[in-house]
C-alpha positions in Angstrom: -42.5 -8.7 5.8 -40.1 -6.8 7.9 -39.3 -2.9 7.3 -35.8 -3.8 6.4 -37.2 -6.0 3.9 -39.3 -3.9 1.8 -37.3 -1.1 0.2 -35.6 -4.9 -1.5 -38.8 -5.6 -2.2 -39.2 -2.5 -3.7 -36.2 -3.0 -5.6 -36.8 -6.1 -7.1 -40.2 -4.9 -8.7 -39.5 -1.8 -10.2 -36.4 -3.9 -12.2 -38.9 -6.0 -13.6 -40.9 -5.3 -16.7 -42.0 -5.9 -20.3 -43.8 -5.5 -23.1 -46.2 -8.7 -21.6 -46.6 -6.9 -18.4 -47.2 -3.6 -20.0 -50.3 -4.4 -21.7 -51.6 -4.7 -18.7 -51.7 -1.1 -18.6 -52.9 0.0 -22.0 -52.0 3.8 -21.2 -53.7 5.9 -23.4 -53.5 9.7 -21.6 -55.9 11.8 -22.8 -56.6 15.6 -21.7 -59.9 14.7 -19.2 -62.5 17.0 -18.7 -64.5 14.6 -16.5 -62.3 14.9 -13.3 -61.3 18.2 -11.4 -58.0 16.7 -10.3 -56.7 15.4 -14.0 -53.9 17.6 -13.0 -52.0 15.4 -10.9 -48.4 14.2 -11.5 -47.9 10.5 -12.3 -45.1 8.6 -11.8 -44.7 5.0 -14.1 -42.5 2.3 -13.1 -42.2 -1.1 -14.2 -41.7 -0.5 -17.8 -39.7 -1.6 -20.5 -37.8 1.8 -20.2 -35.3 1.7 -16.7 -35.5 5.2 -15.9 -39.1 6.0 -14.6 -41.4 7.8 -16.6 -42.9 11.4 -15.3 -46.1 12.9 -16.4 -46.1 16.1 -15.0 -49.3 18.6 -16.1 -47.1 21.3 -16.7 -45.1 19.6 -19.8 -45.9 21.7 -22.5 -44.2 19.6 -24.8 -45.1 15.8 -23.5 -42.7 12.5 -23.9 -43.6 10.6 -26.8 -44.1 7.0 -25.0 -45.9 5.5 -27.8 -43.2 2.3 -27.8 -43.9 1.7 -24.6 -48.0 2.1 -25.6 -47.9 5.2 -23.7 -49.6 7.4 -25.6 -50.2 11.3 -24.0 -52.1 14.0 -25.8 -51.8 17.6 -25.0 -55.0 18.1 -23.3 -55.1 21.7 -21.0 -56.5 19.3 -17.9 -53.3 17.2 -17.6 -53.4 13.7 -18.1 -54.3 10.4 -17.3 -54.1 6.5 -17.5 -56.5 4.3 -19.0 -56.5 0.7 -17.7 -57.3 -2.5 -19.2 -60.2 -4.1 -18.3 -60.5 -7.2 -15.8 -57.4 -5.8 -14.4 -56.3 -6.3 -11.0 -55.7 -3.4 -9.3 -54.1 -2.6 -5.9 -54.8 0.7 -4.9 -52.7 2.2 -1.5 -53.7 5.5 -0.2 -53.3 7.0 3.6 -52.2 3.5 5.1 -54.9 1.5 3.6 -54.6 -0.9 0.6 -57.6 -1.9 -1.9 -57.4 -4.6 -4.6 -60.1 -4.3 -7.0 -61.0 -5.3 -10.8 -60.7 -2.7 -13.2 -63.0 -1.8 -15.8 -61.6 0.0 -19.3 -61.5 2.8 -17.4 -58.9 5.8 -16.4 -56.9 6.0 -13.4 -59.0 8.9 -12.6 -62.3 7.0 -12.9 -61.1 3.6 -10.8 -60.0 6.2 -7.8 -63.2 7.9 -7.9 -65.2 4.8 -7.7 -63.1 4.2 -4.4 -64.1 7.8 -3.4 -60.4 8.4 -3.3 -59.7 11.8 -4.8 -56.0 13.3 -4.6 -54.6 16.6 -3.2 -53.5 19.5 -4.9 -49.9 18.1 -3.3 -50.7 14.4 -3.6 -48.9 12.1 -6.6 -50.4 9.3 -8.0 -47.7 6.3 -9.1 -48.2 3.7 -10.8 -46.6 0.3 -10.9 -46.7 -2.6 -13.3 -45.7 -6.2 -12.2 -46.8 -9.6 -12.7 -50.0 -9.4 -11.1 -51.2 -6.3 -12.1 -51.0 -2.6 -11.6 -50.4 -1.0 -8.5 -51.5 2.1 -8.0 -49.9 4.8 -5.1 -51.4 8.1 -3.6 -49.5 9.7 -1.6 -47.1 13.1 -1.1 -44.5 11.4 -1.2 -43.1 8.5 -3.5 -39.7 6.7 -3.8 -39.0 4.5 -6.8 -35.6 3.3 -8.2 -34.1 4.7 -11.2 -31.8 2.9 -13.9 -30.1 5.2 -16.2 -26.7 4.5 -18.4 -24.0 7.4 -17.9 -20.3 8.0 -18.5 -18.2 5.9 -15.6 -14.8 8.0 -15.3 -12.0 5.1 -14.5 -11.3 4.5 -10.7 -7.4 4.4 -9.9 -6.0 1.2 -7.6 -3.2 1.5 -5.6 -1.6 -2.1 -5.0 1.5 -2.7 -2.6 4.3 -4.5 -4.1 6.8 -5.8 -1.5 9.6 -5.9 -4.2 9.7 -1.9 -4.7 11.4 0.6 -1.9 8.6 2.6 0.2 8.5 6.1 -2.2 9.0 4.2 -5.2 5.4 3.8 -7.5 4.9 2.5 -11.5 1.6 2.3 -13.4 1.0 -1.7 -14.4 -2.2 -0.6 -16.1 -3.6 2.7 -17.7 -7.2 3.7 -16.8 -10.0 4.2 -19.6 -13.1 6.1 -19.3 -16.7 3.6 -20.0 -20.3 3.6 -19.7 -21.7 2.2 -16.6 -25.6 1.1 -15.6 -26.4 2.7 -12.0 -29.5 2.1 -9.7 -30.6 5.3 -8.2 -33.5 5.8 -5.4 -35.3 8.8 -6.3 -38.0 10.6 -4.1 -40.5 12.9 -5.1 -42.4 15.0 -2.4 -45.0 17.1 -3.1 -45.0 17.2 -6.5 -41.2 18.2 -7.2 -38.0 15.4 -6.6 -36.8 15.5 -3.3 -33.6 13.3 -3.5 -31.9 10.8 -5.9 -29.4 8.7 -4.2 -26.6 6.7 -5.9 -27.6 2.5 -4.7 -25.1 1.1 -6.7 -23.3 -0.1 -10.1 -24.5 -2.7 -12.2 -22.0 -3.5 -14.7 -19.5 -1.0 -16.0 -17.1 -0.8 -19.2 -14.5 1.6 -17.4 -11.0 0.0 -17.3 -9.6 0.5 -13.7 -5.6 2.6 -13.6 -3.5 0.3 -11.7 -0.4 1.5 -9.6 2.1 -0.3 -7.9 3.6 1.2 -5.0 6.6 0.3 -2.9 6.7 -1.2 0.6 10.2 -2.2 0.8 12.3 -0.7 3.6 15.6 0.5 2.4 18.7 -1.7 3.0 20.7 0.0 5.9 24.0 1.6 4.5 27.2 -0.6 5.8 27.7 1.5 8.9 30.8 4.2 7.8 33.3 3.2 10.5 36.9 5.0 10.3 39.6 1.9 8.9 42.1 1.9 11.6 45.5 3.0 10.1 46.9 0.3 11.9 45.1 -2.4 9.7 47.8 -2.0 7.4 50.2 -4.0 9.7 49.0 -7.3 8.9 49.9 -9.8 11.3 52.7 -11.6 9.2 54.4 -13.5 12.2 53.6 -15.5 14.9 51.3 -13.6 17.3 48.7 -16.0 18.6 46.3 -14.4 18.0 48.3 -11.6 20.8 48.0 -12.1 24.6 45.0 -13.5 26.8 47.0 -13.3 29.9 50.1 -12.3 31.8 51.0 -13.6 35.1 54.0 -12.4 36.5 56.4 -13.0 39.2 58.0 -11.3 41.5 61.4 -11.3 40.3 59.9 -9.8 37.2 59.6 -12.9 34.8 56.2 -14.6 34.1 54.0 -16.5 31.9 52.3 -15.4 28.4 49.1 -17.1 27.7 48.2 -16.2 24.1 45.0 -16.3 22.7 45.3 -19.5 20.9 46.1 -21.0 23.8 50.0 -20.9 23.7 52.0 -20.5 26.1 55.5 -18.8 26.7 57.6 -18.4 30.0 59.6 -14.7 29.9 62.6 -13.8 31.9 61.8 -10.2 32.2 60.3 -7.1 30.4 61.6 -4.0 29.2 59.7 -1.1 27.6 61.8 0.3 24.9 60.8 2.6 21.4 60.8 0.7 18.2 60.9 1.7 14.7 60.5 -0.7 11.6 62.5 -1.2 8.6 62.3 -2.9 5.2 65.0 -4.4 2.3 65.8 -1.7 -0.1 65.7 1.8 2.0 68.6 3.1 3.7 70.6 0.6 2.6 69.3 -2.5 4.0 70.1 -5.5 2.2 68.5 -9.3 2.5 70.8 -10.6 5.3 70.7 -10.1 9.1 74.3 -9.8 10.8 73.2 -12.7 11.8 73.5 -14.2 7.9 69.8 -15.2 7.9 66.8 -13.8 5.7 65.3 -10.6 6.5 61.6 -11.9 7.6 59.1 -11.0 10.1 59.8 -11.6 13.1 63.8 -10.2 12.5 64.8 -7.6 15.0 67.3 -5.3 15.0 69.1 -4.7 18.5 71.8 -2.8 20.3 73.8 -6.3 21.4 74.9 -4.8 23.9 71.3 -4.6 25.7 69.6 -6.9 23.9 72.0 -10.0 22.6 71.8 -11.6 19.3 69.8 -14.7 19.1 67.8 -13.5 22.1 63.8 -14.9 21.4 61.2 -11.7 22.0 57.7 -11.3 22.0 57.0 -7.6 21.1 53.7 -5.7 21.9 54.1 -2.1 20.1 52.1 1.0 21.2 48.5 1.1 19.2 47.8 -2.3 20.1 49.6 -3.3 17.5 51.0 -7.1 17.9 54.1 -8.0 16.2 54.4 -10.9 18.0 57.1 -13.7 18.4 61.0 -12.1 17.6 64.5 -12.9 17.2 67.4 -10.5 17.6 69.3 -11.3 14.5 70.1 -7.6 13.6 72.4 -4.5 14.5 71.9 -1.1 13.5 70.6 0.8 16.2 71.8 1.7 19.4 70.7 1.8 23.1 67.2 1.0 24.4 65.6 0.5 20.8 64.6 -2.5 18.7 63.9 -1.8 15.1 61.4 -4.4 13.6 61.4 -5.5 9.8 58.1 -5.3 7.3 57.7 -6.2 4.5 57.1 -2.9 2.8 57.8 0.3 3.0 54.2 1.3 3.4 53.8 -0.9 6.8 57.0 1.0 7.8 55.9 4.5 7.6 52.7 3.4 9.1 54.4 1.8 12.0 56.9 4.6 12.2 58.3 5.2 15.9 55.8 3.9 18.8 56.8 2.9 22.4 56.8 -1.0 23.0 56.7 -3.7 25.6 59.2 -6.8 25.0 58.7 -9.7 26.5 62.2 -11.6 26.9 61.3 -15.4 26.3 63.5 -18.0 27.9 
């Protein structure tokens, strides 16, 4: 047996025991007056009771252990064990180990017929398991305690994906139980040195649940500024507005549009434009030219710009108003005004520099 193997070991036999094994061990403690060392502390294990049992000389009012046919008396001396006899007996004291037959005799008296007689610091514990009784002097003893106390509820935290980071909910209130606990206890010279928690048997304590959140936060739709602008809807024929320009030397050229159009242009003249609608300032629903106001009508000074003459306008702001016809008068000099629908997209569009492009 290895060292890591024996504090199992240990384990396993001071959780076994019964009434079968017990009367092995028919414990009747008596106050000796035979032995000079009576006085010793004992230390029982392997009983039906879990928790160890302690006979320490200085009790003045002794454990009643008669169900577990334990019986101590109050004698001045301390007490002691009485064994069964034909009782095998394994007695360990300063490294060395002795198995014997007992007779009906005490503790006290098998020890002394081993010449093996205990300190004024030494313990003497005593073990039952299947085979018999083992019996330990030393300083220093370790045994394992099982005791039944109050288990306060433990609290689990679970992630839920579903819930933002921050955000938490209880799924399941705790409740306070009763658990059954292994201890290891060790006694040293005659007073308990340690008890250490080993673990949890079983436990009646309802666990509190909580959900907690491990969602990142949707990004908020960035706040960009609406361009003004976005009121003039592209209501005529842009293209999409202009890819390219290639122009000539004697100042026309060629408009490649985005959709792939294209347009030849006799020249270009930058002029200011303003925009008008039907119903202000007297504008009715006929061009001087008799058609339809629409998009795309322009009015013009005929004398710079002649009536019927095909545009393609490019106002300042990037806005595209695209393919044109001069159909209306009203204005005079180097300006064009351009029709919208509503009033709105007028007074947005309200006086800008633009480029024309005269198509042929």
């Amino acid at each position: 047996m290895n060292a890591d193997q024996q504090p199992s070991l240990l384990y396993a036999l001071c959780r076994r025991g019964s009434m079968l094994l017990f009367c092995l061990l028919v414990a009747t403690v008596t106050g000796l007056s035979a032995t000079g060392w009576a006085d010793s502390l004992f230390l029982i294990t392997g009983t039906e009771e879990e928790a160890a049992i302690i006979l320490d000389p200085d009790q003045k009012d002794p454990p009643d252990l008669s169900s577990q046919m334990v019986y101590v008396s109050n004698g001045s001396r301390g007490y002691d064990i009485t064994l069964q006899d034909n009782t095998t007996v394994t007695v360990r004291h300063e490294g060395s180990a002795v198995t014997i037959l007992s007779h009906k005799e005490s503790v006290s008296s098998l020890l002394a017929r081993l010449h093996i007689y205990p300190s004024p610091l030494e313990m003497i514990g005593v073990k039952l398991s299947e085979s018999g009784v083992e019996v330990n002097v030393a300083s220093e003893l370790t045994y394992y305690d099982y005791v039944t106390e109050t288990a306060p509820f433990a609290t689990q935290r679970v992630a839920n994906p579903e819930m933002l980071e921050g955000e938490e909910k209880v799924v399941q209130e705790g409740a306070n139980g009763v658990r059954s606990s292994v201890y290891e206890v060790v006694w040293s010279n005659g007073a308990q040195l340690s008890r250490q928690f080993v673990e949890e048997l079983d436990t009646t304590a309802v666990d509190r649940i909580v959900e907690y959140g491990t969602a990142k936060p949707k990004p908020k739709p960035s706040e960009t500024k609406q361009d003004p602008d976005d009121i003039l809807a592209e209501h005529g024929e842009t293209g999409g507005g202009i890819a390219n320009v290639s122009e000539n030397a004697d100042g026309s050229g060629t408009l490649t549009l985005k959709d792939g159009t294209v347009l030849n242009y006799s020249g270009v003249r930058s002029m200011t434009a303003t925009a008008y609608t039907t119903g202000h300032g007297g504008v009715g629903t006929r061009t001087a030219s008799g058609t339809a106001v629409h998009v795309g009508s322009v009015a013009v000074d005929k004398s710079v710009i002649p009536l019927g003459t095909r545009m393609y306008i490019v106002a300042g702001g990037n806005v595209v108003y695209g393919l044109a016809v001069a159909e209306d008068t009203g204005v005079k000099g180097n300006k064009i005004d351009l029709y919208y629908d509503t009033y709105e997209e007028c007074i947005q569009f309200g006086r800008r520099s633009c480029t024309v492009y005269i198509l042929e």
